[in-house]
VOGU-3710 file (C-alpha; in Angstrom, 3 decimals, decimal comma):
1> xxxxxxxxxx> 88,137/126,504/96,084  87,850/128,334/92,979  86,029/126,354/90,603  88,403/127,605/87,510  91,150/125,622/88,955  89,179/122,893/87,081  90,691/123,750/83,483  93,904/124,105/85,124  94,339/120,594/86,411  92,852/119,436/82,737
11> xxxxxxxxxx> 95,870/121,343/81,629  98,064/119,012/83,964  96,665/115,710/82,528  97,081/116,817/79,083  100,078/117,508/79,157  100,952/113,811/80,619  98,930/112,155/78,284  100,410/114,206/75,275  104,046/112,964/76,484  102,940/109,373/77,179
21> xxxxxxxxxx> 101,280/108,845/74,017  104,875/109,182/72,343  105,730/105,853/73,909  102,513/103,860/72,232  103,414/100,579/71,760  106,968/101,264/71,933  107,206/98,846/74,433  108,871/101,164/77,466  106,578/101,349/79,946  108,918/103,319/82,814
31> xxxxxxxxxx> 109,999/105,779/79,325  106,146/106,428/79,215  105,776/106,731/82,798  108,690/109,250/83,031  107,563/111,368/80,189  104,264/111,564/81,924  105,724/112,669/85,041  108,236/115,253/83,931  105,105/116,885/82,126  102,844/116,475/85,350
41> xxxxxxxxxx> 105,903/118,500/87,187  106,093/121,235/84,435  102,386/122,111/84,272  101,994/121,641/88,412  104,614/124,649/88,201  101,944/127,273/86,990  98,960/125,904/89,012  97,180/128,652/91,971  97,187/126,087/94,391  99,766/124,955/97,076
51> xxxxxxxxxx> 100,049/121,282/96,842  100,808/118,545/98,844  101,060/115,240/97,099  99,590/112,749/99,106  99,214/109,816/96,736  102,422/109,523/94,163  103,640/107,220/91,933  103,428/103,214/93,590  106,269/101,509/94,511  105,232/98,471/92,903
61> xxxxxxxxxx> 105,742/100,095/89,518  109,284/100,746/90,146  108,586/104,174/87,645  109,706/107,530/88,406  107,723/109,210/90,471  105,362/112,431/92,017  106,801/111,114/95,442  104,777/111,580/98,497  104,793/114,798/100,031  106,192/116,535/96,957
71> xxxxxxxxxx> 105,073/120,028/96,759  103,399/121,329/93,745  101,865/124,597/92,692  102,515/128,252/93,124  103,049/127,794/96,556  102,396/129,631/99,632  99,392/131,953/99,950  97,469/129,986/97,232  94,655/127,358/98,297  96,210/124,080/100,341
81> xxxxxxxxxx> 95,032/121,194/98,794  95,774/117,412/98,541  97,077/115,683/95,132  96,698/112,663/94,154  98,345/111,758/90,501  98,755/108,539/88,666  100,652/109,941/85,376  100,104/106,780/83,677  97,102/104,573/85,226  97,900/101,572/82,722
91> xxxxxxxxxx> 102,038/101,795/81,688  101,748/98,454/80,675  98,604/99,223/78,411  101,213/102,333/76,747  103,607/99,894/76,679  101,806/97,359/74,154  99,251/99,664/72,484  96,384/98,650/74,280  93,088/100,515/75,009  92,595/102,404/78,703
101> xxxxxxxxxx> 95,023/104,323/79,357  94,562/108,029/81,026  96,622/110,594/82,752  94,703/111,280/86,235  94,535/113,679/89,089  92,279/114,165/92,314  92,591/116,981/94,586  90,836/118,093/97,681  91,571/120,561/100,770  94,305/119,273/103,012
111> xxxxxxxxxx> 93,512/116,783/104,496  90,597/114,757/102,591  92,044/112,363/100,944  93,104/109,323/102,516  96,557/108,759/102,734  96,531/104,649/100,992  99,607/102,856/101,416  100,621/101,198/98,617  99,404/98,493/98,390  96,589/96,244/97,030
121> xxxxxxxxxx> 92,657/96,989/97,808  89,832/94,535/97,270  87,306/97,209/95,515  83,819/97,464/94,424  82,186/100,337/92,311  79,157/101,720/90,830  77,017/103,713/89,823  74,262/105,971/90,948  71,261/103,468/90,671  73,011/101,325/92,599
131> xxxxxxxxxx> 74,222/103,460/95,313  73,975/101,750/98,724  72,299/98,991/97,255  75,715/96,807/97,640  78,337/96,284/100,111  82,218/94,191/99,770  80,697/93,023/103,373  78,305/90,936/100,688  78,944/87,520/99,221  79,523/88,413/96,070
141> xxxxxxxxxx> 76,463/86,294/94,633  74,236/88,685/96,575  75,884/91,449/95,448  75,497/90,264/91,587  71,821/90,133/92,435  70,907/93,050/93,971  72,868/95,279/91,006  70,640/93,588/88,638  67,544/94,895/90,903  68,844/98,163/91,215
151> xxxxxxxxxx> 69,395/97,988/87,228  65,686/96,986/86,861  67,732/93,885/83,943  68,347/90,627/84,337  70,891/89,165/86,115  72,186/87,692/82,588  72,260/91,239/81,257  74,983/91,913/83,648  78,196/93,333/82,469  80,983/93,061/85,466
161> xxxxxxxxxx> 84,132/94,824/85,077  87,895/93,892/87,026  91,324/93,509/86,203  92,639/90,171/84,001  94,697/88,699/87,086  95,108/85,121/88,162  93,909/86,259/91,851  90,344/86,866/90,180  89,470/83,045/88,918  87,233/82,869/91,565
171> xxxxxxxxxx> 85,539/85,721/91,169  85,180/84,785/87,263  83,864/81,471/87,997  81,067/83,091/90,710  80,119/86,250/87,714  79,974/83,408/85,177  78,113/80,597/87,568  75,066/83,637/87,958  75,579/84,428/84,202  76,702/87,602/84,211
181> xxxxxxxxxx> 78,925/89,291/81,328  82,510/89,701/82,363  84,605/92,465/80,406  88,635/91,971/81,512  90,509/95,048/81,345  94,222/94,592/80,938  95,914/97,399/82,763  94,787/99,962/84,699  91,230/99,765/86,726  90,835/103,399/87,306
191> xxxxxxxxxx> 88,702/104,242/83,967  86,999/100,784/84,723  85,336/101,927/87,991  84,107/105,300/86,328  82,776/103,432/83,288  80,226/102,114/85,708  78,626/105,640/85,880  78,022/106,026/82,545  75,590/103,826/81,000  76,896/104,412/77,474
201> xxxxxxxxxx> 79,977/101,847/78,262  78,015/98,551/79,584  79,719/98,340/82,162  77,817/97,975/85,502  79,728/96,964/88,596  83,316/96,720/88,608  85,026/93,843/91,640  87,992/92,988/92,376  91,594/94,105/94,100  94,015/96,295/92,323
211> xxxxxxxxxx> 96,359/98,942/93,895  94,950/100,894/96,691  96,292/104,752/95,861  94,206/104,020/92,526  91,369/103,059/94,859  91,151/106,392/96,126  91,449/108,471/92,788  88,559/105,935/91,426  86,269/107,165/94,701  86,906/110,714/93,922
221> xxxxxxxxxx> 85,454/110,597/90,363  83,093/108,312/91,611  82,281/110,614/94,201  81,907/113,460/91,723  79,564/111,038/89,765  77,460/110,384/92,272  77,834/106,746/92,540  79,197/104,237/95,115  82,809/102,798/95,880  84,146/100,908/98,549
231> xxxxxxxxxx> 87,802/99,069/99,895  89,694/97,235/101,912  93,050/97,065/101,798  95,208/93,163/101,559  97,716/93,690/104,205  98,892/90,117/103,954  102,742/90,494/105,304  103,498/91,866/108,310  105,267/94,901/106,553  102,042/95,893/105,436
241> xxxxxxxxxx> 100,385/95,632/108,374  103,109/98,199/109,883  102,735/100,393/106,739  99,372/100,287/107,442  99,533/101,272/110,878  102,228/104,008/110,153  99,729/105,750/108,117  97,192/105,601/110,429  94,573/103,497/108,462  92,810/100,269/109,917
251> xxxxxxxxxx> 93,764/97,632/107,359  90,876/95,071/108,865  88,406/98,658/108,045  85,532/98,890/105,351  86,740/102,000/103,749  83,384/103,420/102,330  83,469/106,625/100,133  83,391/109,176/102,172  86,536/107,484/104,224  88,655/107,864/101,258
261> xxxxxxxxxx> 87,157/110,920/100,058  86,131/113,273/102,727  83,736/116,172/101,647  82,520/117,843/98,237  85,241/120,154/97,883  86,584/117,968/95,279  88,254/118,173/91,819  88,758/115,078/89,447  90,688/115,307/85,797  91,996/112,700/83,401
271> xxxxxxxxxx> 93,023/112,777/79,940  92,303/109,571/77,659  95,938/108,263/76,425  94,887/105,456/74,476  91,003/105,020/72,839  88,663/103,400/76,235  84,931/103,685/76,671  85,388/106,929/78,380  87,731/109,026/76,210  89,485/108,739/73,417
281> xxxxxxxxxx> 93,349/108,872/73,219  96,031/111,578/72,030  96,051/111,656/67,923  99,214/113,246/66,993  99,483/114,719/63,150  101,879/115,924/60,735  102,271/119,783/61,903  103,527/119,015/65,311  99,814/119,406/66,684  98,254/116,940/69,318
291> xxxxxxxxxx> 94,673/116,543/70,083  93,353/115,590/73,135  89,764/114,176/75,101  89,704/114,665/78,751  87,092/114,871/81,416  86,952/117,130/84,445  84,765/116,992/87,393  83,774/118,612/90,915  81,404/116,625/93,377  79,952/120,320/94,884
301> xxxxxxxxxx> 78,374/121,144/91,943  78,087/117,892/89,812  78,962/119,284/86,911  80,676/116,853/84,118  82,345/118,479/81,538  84,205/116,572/78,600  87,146/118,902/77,022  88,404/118,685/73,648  91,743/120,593/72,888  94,181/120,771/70,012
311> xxxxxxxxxx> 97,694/121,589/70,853  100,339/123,424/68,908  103,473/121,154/70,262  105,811/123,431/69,084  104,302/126,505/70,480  105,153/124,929/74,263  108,874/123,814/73,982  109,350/123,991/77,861  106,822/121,610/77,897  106,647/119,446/75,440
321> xxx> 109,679/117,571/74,041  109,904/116,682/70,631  108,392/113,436/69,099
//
């Protein structure tokens, strides 16, 4: 695939996270999700590619959404890829003004991506140093140990990363019990499983469960990274299991990162809404100009580049509403 597609699916997230960051605070977490989306749609309309979506907005969000099997793009005779979008990966982080949230999209040729149900994943990631050192087929006190190996720190030097949900007491009580660190993030545990590639955030190993299509846009920057990230999805009713089974996916499966992200012929963008340890959010100012910090990715090459943009609002109308 042509390797300037790149800027133009940074293009796409700005735009999302430019429309999203209106609704800071406000509050409105489907208004921010909307805004988001409506953006994601405009942008997709100029992009050389044609696009299947293959992971959307969840279900469980009850938002507007990129549905599943939308088409995007230019269309027919340009480059057939799979999308995967999450316009807002924390709404509920927009919604009260907290840090962490980013506008995100994977893509890949047809076909590459795995197809998650939506549902909920029990996930692990990390980063390189600690790539297929660790397995979710681990207890979890083993896998706590051998990241601190990998690390070359001790195990009390540990910073683990998940979501702040009542389903992950347990998993506290173990991280604490070894005396690990434990960051909570709020909302949103996309940016949380990249953070573990960078060694500038602290993080080191994110756990946990959180929604599976977010599983698989978290292995394709990971995979671009060059770290590790594995799933499994909960299929805990039996309309899960059929959804499950509908797709085609083995809900008893390991999913490692090369199930849910097939290849190297793949592209990873997000734009920072709101500040995280990764980007920094949309700062809007007086002249109807926006600025921007996003990050774009492809695993062929490796290459990591963080983009800084300003944006003349005003100078984009179809786009951009006003504030």
């Amino acid at each position: 695939m042509d390797r300037n597609l790149a800027l133009n699916l940074v293009r796409v997230t700005e735009a999302a996270a430019i429309e999203s960051a209106k609704f800071l605070g406000r509050g409105d977490k489907d208004g921010a999700d909307e805004a988001a989306v409506s953006a994601m749609r405009k942008m997709f309309s100029t992009v050389d590619i044609d696009g299947t979506v293959v992971i959307g907005e969840g279900e469980m969000d009850e938002a507007p959404m990129l549905y599943i099997g939308e088409k995007v793009g230019l269309g027919e005779g340009h480059p057939k890829v799979d999308i995967a979008v999450d316009p807002v990966d924390g709404t509920v982080s927009v919604a009260k003004g907290f840090n962490n949230a980013i506008a995100i999209i994977a893509m890949a040729p047809e076909g590459k991506l795995l197809h998650a149900p939506d549902m909920y994943m029990q996930k692990i990631a990390v980063g390189p140093k600690v790539k297929g050192r660790v397995s979710l087929d681990m207890p979890i006190p083993d896998i706590l140990v051998e990241t601190a190996k990998a690390l070359d720190k001790p195990i009390e030097e540990l910073t683990v990363t998940m979501l702040d949900r009542e389903r992950h007491s347990n998993l506290m009580k173990i991280c604490r019990q070894m005396g690990c660190r434990i960051k909570l993030v709020m909302d949103g545990d996309v940016a949380a499983a990249i953070d573990t590639c960078f060694s500038h955030t602290g993080i080191d190993i994110m756990l946990g469960s959180g929604g599976a299509p977010e599983g698989v846009l978290a292995a394709a920057a990971i995979k671009c990274l060059g770290g590790d990230f594995q799933g499994r999805l909960i299929a805990e009713e039996e309309s899960e299991y059929k959804r499950c089974q509908k797709m085609g996916v083995d809900p008893e499966q390991l999913l490692e990162l090369e199930d849910l992200v097939c290849g190297d012929e793949v592209y990873f963008a997000a734009s920072g809404i709101s500040d995280g340890n990764l980007l920094k959010g949309v700062i809007f100012d007086s002249e109807n100009m926006a600025k921007t910090h996003s990050i774009v990715m492809r695993a062929e090459t490796g290459t990591i580049r963080f983009v800084e943009a300003i944006h003349r609002l005003n100078k984009k109308p179809y786009i951009y509403a006003n504030k």
